[in-house]
Structure formats: structure tokens, C-alpha cells
C-alpha positions in Angstrom: 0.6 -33.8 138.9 -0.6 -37.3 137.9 -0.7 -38.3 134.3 -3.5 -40.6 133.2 -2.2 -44.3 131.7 -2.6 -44.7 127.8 -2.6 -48.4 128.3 -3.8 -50.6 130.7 -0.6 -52.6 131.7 -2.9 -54.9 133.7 -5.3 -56.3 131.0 -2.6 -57.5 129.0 -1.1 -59.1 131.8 -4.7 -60.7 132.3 -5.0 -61.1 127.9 -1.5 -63.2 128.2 -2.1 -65.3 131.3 -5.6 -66.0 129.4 -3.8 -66.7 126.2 -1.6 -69.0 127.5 -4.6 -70.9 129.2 -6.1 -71.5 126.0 -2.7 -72.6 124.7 -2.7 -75.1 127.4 -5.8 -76.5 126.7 -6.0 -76.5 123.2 -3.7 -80.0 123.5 -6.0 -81.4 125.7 -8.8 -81.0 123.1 -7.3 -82.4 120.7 -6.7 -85.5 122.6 -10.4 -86.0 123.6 -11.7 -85.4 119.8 -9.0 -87.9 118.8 -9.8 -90.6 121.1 -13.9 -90.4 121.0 -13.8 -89.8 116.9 -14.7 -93.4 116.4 -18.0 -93.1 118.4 -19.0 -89.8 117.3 -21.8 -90.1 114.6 -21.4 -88.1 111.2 -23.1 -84.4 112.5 -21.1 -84.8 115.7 -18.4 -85.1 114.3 -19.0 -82.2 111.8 -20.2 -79.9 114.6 -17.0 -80.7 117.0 -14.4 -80.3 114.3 -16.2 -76.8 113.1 -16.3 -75.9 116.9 -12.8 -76.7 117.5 -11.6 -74.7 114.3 -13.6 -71.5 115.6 -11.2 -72.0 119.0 -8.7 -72.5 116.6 -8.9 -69.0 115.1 -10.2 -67.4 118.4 -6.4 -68.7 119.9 -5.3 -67.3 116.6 -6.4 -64.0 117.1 -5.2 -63.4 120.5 -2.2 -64.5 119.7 -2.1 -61.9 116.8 -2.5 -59.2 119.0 0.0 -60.1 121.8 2.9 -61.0 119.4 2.0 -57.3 117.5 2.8 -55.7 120.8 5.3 -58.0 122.3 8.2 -60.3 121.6 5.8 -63.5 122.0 6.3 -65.0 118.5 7.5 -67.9 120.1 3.9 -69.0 120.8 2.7 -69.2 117.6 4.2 -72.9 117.2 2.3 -74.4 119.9 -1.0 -73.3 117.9 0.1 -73.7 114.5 1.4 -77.7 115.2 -1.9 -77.8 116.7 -4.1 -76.8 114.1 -2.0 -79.3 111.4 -2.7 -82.1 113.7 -6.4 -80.9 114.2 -6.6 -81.0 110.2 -5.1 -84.6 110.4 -7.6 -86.0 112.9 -10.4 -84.2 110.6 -8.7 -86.2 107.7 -8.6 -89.1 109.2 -12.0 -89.1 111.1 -13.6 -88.4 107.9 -12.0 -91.2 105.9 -12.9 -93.9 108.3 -16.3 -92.5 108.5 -16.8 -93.5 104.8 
């Protein structure tokens, strides 16, 4: 007799390569909002930082989820160093926009 799967082995699989996507690009990101601050005007600015914390804590939440199931703590420090320097660039975008 076959037995039905609790768990669906193959989304996660799908959920982690995803994850590890968004880790990927979240760099990249950061780079572009970091070079074309200076030309951004005051509500573009506003609107990509508040758009790029919502990835922020969409990346976060994922991330909560695999690392309650698995052993992937170890991508938390991609995200975390990535969210300080997005905070910096916020900093600093908003003091030279003054």
C-alpha cells in the first residue's frame, strides 16, 4: 500500500532555490539604488527605499521559514549585512538630499 506524503519535498526545494535567488539579487539592488541616489528626486527616493525595505522583509520571511526547518542559518548574514548597508545608503541619501 502507498502512503500519502505529509510534505511536499519538492516545493521546498523550489522555496530554497527561490530564496537563494532573491539572496543573489538583493546585492545587485543595492548597487543600483546606491549609484542613481544622487539623481533620484525626494519621492523617488522615498518610494525606492520603502520598496526595497518591503523586499527586505519579504527575503526576511522566507528565510524564517527555511532556517525553522533546516540547518540554513548560515544565510541569514548575507541579508542582515544587507539591510545595514541599505539603512546606510538611506542615511546617506537623505543627508545629502538636505
Amino acid at each position: 500500500m502507498r502512503r500519502e506524503q505529509v510534505g511536499r519535498p519538492e516545493l521546498g526545494r523550489r522555496l530554497h532555490k527561490f530564496t537563494l535567488y532573491l539572496i543573489v539579487l538583493q546585492p545587485l539592488l543595492l548597487l543600483l539604488y546606491g549609484t542613481r541616489a544622487k539623481w533620484l528626486t525626494l519621492p523617488e527616493f522615498v518610494l525606492t527605499g520603502c520598496l526595497l525595505l518591503l523586499y527586505s522583509r519579504v527575503l526576511v520571511h522566507l528565510l524564517y521559514r527555511q532556517a525553522k526547518r533546516s540547518n540554513d542559518g548560515y544565510l541569514v548574514y548575507p541579508v542582515v549585512s544587507a539591510a545595514m548597508i541599505l539603512a546606510l545608503l538611506m542615511i546617506w541619501g537623505a543627508l545629502s538630499a538636505v
